[in-house]
Jmol script that loads the backbone (N, CA, C; Angstrom):
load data "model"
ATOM      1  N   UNK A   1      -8.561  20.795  25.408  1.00  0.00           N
ATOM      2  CA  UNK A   1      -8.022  19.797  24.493  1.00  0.00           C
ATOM      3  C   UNK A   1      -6.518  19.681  24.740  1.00  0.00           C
ATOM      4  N   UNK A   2      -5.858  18.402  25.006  1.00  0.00           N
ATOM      5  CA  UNK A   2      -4.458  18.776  25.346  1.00  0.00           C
ATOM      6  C   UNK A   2      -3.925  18.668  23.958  1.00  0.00           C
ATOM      7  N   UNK A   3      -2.262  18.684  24.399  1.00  0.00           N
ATOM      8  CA  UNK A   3      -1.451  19.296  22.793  1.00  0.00           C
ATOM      9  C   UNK A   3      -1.524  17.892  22.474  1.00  0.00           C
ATOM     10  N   UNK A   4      -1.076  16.363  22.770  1.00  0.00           N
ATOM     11  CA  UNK A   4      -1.794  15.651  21.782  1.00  0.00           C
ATOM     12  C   UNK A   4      -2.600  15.812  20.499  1.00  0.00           C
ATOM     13  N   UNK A   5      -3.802  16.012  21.235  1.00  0.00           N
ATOM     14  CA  UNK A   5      -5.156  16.049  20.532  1.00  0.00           C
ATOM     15  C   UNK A   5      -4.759  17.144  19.383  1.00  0.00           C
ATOM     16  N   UNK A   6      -4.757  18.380  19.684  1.00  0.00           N
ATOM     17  CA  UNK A   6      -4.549  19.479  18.831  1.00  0.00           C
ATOM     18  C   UNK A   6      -3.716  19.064  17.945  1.00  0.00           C
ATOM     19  N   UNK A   7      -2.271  18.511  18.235  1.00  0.00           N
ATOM     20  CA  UNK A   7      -1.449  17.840  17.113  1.00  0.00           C
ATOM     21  C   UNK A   7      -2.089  17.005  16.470  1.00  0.00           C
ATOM     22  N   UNK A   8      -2.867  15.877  16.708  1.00  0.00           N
ATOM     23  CA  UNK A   8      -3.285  15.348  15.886  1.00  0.00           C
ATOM     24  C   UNK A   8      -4.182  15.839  14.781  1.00  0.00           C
ATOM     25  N   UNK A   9      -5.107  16.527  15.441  1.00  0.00           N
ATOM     26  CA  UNK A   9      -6.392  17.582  14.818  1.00  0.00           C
ATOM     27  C   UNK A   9      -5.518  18.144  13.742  1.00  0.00           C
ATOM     28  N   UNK A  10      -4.366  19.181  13.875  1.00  0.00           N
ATOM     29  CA  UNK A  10      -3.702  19.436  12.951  1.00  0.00           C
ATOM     30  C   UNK A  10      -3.031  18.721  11.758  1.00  0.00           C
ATOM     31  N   UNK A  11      -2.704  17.645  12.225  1.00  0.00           N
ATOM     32  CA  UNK A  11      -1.999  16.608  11.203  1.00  0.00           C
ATOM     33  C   UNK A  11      -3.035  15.800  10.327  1.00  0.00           C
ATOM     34  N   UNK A  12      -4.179  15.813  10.948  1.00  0.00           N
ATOM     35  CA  UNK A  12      -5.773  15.515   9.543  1.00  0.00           C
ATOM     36  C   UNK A  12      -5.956  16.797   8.854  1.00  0.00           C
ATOM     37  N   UNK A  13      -5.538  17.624   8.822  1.00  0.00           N
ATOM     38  CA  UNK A  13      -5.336  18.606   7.685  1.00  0.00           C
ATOM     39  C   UNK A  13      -4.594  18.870   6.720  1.00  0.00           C
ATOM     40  N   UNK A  14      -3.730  18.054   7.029  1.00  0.00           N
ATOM     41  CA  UNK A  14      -2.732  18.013   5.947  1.00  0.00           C
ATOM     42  C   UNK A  14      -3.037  17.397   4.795  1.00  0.00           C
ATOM     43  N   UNK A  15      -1.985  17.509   3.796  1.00  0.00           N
ATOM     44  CA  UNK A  15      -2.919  16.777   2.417  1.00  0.00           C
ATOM     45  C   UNK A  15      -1.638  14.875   3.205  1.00  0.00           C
ATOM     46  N   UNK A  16      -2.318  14.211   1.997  1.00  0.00           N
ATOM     47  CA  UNK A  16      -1.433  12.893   2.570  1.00  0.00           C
ATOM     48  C   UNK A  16      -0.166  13.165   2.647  1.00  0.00           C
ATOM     49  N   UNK A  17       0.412  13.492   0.795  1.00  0.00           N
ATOM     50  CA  UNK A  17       2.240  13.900   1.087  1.00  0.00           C
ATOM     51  C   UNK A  17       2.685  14.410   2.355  1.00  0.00           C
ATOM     52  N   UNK A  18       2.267  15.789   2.972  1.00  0.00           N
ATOM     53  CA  UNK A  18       2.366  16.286   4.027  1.00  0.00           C
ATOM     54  C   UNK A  18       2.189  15.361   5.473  1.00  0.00           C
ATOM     55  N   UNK A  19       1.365  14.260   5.193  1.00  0.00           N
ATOM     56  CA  UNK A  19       1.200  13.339   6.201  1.00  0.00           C
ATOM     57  C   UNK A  19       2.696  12.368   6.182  1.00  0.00           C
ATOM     58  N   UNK A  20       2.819  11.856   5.366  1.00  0.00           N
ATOM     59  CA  UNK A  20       3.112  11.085   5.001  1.00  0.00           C
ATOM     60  C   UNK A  20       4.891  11.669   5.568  1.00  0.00           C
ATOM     61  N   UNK A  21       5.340  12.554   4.936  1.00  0.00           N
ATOM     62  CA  UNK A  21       6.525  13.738   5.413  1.00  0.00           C
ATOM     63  C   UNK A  21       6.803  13.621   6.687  1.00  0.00           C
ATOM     64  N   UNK A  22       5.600  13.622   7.458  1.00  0.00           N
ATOM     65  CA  UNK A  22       5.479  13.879   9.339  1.00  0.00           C
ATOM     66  C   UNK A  22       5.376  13.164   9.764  1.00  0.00           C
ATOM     67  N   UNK A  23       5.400  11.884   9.289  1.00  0.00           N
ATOM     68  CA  UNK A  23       5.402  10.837   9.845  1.00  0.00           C
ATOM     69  C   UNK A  23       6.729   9.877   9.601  1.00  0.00           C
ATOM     70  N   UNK A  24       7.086  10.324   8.262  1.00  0.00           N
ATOM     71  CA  UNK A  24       8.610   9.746   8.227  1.00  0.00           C
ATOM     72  C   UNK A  24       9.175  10.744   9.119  1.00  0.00           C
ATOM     73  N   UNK A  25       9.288  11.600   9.183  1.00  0.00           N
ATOM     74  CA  UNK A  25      10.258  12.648  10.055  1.00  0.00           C
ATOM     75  C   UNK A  25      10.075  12.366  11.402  1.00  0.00           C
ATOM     76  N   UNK A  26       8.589  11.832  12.207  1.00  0.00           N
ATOM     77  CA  UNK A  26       8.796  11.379  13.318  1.00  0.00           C
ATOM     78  C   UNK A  26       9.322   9.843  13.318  1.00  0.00           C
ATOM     79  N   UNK A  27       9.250   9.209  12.508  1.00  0.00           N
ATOM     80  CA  UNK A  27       9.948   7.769  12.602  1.00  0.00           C
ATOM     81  C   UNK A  27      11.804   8.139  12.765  1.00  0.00           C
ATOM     82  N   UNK A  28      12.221   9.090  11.953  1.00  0.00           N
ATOM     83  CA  UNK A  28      13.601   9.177  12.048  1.00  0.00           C
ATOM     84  C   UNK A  28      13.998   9.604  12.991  1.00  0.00           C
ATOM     85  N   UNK A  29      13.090  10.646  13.934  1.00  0.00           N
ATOM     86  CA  UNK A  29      13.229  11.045  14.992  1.00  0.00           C
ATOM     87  C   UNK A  29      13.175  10.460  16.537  1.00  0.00           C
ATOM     88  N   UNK A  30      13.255   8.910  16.254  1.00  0.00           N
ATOM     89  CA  UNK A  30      12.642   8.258  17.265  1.00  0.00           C
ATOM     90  C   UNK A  30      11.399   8.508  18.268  1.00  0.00           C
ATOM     91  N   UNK A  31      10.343   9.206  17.572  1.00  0.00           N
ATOM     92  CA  UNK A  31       9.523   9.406  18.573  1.00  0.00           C
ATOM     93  C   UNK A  31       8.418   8.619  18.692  1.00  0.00           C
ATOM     94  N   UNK A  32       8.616   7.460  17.380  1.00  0.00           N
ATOM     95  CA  UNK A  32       7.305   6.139  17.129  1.00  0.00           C
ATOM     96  C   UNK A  32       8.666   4.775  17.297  1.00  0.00           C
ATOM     97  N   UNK A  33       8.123   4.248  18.025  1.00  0.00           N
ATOM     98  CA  UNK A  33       8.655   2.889  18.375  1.00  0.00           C
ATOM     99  C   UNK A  33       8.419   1.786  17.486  1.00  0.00           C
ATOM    100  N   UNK A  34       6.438   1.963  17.108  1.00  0.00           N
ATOM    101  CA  UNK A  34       6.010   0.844  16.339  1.00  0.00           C
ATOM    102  C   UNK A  34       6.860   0.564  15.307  1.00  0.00           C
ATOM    103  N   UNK A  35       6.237  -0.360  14.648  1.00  0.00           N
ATOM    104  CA  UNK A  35       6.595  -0.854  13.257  1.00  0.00           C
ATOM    105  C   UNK A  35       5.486   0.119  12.377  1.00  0.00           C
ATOM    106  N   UNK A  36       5.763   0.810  11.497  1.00  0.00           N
ATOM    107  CA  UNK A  36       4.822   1.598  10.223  1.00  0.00           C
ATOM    108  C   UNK A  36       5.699   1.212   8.963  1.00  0.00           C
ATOM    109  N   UNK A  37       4.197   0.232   8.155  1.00  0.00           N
ATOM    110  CA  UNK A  37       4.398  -0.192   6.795  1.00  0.00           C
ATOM    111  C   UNK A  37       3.339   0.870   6.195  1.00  0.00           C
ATOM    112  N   UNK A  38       4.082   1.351   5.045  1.00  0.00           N
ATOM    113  CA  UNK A  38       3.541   2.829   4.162  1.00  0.00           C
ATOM    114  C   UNK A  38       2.646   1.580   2.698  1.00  0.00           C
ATOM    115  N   UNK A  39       1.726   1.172   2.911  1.00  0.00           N
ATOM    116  CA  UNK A  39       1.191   0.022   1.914  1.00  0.00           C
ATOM    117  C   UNK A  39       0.310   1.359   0.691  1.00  0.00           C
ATOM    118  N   UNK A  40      -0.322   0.663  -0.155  1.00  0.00           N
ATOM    119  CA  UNK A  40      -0.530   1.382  -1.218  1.00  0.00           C
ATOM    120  C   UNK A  40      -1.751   0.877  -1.807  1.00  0.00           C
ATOM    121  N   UNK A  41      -2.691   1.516  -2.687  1.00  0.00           N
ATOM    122  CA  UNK A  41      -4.068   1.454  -3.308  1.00  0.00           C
ATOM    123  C   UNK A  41      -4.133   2.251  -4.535  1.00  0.00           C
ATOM    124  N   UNK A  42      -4.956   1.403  -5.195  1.00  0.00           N
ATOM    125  CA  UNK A  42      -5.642   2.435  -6.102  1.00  0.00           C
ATOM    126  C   UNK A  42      -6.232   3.419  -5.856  1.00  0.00           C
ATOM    127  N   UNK A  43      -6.763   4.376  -6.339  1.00  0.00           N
ATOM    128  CA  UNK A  43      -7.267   5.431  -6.185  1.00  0.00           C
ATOM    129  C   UNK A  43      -8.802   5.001  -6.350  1.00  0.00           C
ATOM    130  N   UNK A  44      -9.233   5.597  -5.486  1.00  0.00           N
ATOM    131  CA  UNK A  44     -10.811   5.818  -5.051  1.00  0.00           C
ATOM    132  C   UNK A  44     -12.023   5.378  -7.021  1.00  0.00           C
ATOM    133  N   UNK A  45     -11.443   6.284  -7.475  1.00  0.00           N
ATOM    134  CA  UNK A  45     -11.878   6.317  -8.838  1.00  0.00           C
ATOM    135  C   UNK A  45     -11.174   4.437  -9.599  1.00  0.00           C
ATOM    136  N   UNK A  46     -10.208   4.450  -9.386  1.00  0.00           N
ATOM    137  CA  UNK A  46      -9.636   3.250 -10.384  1.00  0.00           C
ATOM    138  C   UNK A  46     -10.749   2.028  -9.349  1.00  0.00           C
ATOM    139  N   UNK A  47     -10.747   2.725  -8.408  1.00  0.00           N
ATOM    140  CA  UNK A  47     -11.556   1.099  -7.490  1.00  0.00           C
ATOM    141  C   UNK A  47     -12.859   1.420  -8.082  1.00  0.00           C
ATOM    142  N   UNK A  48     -13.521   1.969  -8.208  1.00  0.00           N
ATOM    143  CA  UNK A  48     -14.775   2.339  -8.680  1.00  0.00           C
ATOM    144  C   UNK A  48     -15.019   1.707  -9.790  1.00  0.00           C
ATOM    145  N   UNK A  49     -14.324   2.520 -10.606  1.00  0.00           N
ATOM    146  CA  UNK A  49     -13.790   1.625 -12.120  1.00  0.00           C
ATOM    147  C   UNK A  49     -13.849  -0.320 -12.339  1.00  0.00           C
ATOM    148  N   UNK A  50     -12.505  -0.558 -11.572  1.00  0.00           N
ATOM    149  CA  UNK A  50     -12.948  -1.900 -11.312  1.00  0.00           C
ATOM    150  C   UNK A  50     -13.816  -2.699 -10.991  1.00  0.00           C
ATOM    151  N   UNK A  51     -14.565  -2.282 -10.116  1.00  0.00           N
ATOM    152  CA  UNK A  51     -15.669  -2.865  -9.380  1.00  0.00           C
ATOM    153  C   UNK A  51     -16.836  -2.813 -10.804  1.00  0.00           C
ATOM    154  N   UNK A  52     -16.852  -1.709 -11.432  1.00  0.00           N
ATOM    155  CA  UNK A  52     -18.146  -1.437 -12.479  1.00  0.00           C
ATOM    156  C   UNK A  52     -17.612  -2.538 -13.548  1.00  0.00           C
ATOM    157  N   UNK A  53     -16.677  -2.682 -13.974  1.00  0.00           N
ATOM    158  CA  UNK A  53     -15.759  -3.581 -15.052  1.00  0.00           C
ATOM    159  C   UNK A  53     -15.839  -4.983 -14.488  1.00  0.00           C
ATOM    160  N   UNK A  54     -15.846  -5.154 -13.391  1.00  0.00           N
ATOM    161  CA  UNK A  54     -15.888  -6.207 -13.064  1.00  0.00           C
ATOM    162  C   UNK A  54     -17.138  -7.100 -12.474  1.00  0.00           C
ATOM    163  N   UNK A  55     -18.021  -6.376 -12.434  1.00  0.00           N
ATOM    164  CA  UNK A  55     -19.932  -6.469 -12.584  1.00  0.00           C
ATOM    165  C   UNK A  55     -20.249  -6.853 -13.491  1.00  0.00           C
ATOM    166  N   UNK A  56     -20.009  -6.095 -14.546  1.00  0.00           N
ATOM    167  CA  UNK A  56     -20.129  -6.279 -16.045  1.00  0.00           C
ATOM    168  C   UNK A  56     -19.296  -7.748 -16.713  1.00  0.00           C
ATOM    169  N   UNK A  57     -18.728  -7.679 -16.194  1.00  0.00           N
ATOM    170  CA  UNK A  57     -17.831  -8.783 -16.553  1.00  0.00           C
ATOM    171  C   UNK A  57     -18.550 -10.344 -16.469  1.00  0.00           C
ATOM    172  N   UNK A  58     -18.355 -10.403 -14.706  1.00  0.00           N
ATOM    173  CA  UNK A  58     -19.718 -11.592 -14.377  1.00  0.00           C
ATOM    174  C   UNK A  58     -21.170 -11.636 -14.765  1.00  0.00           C
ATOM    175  N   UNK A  59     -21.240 -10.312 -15.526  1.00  0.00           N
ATOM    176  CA  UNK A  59     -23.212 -10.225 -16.243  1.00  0.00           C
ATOM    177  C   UNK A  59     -22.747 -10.854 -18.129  1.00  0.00           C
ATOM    178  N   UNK A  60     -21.170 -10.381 -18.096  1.00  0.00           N
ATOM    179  CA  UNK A  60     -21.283 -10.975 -19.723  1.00  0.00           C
ATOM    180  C   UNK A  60     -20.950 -10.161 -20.650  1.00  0.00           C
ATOM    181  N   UNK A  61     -21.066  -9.122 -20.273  1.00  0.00           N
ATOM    182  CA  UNK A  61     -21.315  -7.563 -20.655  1.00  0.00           C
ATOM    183  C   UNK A  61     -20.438  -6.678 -21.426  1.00  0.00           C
ATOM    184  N   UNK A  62     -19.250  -6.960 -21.082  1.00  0.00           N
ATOM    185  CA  UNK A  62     -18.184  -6.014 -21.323  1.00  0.00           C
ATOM    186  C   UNK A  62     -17.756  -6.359 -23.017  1.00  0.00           C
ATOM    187  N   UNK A  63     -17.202  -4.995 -23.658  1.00  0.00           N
ATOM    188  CA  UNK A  63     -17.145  -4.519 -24.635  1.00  0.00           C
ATOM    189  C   UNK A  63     -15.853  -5.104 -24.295  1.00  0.00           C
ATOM    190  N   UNK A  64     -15.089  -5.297 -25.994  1.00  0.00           N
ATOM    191  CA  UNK A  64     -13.643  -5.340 -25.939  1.00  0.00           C
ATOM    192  C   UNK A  64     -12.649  -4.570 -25.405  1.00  0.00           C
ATOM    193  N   UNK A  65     -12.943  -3.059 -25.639  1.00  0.00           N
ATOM    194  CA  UNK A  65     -12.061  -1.695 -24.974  1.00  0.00           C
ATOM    195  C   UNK A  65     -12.233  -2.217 -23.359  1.00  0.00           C
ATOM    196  N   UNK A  66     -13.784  -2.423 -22.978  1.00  0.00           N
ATOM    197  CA  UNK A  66     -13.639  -2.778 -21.409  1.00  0.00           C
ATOM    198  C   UNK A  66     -13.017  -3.645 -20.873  1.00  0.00           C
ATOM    199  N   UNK A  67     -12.547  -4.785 -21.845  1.00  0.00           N
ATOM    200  CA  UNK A  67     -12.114  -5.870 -21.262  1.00  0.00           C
ATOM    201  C   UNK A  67     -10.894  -5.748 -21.024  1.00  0.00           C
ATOM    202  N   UNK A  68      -9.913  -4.798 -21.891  1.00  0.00           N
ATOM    203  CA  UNK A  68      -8.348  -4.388 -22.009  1.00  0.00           C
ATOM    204  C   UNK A  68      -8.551  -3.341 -20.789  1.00  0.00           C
ATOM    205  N   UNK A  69      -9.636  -2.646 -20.466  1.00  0.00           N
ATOM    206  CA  UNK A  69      -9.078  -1.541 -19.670  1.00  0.00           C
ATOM    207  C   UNK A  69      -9.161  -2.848 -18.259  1.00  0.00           C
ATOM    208  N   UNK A  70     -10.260  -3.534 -18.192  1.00  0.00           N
ATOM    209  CA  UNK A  70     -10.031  -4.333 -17.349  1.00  0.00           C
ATOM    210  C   UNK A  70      -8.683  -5.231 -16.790  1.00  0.00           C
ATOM    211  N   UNK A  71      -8.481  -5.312 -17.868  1.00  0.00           N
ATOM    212  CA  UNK A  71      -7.342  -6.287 -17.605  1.00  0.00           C
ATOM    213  C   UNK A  71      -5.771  -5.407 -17.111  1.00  0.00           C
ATOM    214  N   UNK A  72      -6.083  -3.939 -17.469  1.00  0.00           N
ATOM    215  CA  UNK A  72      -4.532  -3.294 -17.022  1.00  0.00           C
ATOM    216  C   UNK A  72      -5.092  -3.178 -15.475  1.00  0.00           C
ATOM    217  N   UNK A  73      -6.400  -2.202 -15.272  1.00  0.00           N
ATOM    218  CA  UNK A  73      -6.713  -1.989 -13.751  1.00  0.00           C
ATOM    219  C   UNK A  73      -6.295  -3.577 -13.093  1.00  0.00           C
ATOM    220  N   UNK A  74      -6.800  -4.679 -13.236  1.00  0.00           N
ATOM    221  CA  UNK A  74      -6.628  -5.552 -12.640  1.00  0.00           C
ATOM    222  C   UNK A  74      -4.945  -6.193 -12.400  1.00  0.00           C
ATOM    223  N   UNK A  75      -4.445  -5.713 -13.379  1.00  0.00           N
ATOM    224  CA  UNK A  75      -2.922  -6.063 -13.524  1.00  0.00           C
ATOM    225  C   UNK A  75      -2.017  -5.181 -12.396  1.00  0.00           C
ATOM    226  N   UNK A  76      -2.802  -3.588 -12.368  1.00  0.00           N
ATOM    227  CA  UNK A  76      -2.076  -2.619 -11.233  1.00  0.00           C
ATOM    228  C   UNK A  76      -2.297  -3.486 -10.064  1.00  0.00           C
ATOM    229  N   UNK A  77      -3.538  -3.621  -9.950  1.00  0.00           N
ATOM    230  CA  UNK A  77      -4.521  -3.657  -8.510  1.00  0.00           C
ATOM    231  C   UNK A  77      -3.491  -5.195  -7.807  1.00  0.00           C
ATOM    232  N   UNK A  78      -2.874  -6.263  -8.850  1.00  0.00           N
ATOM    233  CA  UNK A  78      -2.176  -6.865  -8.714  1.00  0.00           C
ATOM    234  C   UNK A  78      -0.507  -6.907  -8.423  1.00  0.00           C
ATOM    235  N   UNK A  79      -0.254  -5.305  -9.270  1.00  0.00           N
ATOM    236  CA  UNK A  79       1.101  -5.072  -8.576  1.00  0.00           C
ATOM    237  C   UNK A  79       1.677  -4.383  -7.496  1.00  0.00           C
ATOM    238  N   UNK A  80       0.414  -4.033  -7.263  1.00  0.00           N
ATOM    239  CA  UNK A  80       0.052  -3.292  -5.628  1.00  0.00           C
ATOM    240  C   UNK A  80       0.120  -4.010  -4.691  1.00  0.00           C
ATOM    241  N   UNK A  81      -1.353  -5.630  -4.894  1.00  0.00           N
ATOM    242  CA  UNK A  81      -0.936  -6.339  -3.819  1.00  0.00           C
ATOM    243  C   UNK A  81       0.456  -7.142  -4.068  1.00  0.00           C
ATOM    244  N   UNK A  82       0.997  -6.815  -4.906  1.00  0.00           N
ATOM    245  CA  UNK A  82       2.518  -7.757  -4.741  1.00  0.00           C
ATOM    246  C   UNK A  82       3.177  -6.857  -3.569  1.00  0.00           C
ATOM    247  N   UNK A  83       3.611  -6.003  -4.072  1.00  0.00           N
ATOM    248  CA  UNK A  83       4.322  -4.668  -3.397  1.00  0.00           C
ATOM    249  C   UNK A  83       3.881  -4.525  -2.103  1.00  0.00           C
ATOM    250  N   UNK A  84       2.736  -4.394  -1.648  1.00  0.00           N
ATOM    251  CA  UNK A  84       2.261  -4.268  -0.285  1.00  0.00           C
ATOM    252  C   UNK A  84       2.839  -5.894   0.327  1.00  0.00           C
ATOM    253  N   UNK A  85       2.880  -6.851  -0.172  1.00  0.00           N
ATOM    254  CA  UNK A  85       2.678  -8.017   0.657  1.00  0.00           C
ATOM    255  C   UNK A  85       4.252  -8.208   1.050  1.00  0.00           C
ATOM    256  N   UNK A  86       5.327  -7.529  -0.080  1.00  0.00           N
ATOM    257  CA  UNK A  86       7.209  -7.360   0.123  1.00  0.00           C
ATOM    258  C   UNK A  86       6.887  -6.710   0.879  1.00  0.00           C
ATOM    259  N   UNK A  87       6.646  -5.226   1.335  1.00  0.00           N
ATOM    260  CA  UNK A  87       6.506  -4.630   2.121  1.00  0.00           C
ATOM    261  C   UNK A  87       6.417  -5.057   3.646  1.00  0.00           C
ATOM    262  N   UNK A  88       5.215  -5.671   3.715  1.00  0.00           N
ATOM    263  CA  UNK A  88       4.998  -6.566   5.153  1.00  0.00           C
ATOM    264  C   UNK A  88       5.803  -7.709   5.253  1.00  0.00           C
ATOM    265  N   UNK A  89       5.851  -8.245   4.198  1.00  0.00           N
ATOM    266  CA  UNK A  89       6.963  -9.586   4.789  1.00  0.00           C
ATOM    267  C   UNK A  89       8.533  -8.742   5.315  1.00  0.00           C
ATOM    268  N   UNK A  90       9.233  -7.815   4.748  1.00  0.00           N
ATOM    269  CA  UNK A  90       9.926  -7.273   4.986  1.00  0.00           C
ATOM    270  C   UNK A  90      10.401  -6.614   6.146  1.00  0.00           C
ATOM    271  N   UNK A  91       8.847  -5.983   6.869  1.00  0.00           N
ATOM    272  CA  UNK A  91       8.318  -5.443   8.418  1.00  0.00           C
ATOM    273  C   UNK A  91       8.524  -6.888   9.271  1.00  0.00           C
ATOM    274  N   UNK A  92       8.171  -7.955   8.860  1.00  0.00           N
ATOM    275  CA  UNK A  92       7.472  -9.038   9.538  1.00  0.00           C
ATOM    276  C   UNK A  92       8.779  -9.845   9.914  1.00  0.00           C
ATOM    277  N   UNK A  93       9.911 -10.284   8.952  1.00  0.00           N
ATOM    278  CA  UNK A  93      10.446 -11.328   8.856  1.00  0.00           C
ATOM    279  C   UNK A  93      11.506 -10.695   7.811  1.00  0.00           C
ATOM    280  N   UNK A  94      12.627  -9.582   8.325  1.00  0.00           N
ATOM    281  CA  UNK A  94      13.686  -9.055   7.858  1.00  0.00           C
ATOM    282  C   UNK A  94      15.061  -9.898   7.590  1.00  0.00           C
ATOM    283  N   UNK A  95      14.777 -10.846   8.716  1.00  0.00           N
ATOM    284  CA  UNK A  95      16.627 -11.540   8.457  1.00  0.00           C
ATOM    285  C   UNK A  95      16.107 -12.318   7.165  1.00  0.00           C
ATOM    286  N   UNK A  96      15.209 -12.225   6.225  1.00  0.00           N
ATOM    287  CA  UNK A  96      15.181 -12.678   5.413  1.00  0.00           C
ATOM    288  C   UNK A  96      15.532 -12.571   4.142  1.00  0.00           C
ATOM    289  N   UNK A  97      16.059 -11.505   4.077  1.00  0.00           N
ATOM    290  CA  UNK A  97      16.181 -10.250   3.026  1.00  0.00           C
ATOM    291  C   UNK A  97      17.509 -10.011   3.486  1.00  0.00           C
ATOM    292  N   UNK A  98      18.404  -9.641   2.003  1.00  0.00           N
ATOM    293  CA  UNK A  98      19.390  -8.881   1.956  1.00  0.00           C
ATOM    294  C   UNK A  98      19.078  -7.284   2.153  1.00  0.00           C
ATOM    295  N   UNK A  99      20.845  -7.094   2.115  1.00  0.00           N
ATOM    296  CA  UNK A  99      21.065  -5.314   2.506  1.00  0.00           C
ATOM    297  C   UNK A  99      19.873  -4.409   0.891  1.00  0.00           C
ATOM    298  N   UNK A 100      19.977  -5.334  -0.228  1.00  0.00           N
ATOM    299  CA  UNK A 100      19.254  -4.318  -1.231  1.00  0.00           C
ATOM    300  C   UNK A 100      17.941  -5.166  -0.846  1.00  0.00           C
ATOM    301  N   UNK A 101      17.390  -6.102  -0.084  1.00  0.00           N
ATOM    302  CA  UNK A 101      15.820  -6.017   0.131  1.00  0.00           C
ATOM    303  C   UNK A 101      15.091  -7.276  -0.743  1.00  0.00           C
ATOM    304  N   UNK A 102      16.195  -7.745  -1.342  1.00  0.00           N
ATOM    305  CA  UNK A 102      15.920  -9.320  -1.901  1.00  0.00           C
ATOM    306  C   UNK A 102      15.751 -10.359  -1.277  1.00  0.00           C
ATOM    307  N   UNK A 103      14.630 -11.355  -1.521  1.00  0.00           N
ATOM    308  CA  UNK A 103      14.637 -12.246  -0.287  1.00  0.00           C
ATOM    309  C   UNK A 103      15.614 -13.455  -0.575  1.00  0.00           C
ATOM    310  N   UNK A 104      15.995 -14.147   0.718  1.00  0.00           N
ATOM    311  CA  UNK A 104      17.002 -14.808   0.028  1.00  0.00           C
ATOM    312  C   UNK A 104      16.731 -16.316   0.972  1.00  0.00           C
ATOM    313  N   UNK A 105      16.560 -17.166  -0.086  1.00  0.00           N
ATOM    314  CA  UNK A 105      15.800 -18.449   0.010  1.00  0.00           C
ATOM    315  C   UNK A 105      16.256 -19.654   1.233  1.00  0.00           C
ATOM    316  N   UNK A 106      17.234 -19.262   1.171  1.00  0.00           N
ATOM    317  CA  UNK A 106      17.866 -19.851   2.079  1.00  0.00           C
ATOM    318  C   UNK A 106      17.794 -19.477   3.330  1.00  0.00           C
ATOM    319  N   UNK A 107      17.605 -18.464   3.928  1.00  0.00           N
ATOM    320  CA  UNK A 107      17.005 -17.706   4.771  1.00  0.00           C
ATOM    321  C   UNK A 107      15.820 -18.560   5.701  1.00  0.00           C
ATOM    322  N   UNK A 108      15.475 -18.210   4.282  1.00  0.00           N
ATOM    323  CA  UNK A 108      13.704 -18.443   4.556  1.00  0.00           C
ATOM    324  C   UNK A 108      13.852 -19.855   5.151  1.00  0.00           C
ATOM    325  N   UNK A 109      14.159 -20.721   4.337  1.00  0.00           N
ATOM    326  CA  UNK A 109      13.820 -22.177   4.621  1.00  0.00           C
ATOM    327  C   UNK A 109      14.839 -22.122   6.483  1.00  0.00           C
ATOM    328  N   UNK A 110      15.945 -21.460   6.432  1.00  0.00           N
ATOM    329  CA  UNK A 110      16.732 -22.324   7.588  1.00  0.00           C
ATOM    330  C   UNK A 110      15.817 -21.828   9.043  1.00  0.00           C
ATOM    331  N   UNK A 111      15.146 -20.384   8.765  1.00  0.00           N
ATOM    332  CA  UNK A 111      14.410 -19.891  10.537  1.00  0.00           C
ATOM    333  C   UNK A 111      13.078 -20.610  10.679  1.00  0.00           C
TER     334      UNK A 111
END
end "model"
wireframe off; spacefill off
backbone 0.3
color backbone group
């Protein structure tokens, strides 16, 4: 197995933070060239959640408590994809954005 491989093998053991650590530390280190956007999800369980809330929902179903819990999961699950989509536009199309990461309209329209 060369040291590649083994490095990698090792680095799926890690918990994510720990991933996540080693991979910013090789980005600062110049040893990744690509572009890496760090995007974001609910958790395994909140998707679960949703999906059952939201079954119920299109059957008719849902209780009032379900409908409020519905409506916050769906509100995250929404500020996630906001956040992920700054994220990539940011990766994608930077002279667009100021030094604090605001997009700035004028920008946009003149490229």
């Amino acid at each position: 197995m060369s040291q590649t491989n083994q490095a990698l093998k090792a680095a799926e053991q890690l918990s994510p933070k720990l991933r996540r650590q080693l991979a910013l530390r090789l980005l600062a280190g110049g040893a990744v060239r690509e572009k890496i956007v760090l995007l974001h999800q609910l958790s395994a369980e909140k998707q679960e959640r949703l999906g059952v809330l939201l079954e119920k929902n299109n059957e008719g179903e849902l209780t009032p408590a379900e409908r409020v819990h519905l409506k916050r999961l769906g509100a995250a699950a929404d500020q996630i994809m906001l956040a992920n989509s700054k994220a990539l536009a940011k990766s994608l199309r930077p002279e667009v954005f100021d030094r604090q990461g605001r997009l700035v309209k004028k920008r946009l329209r003149s490229t």
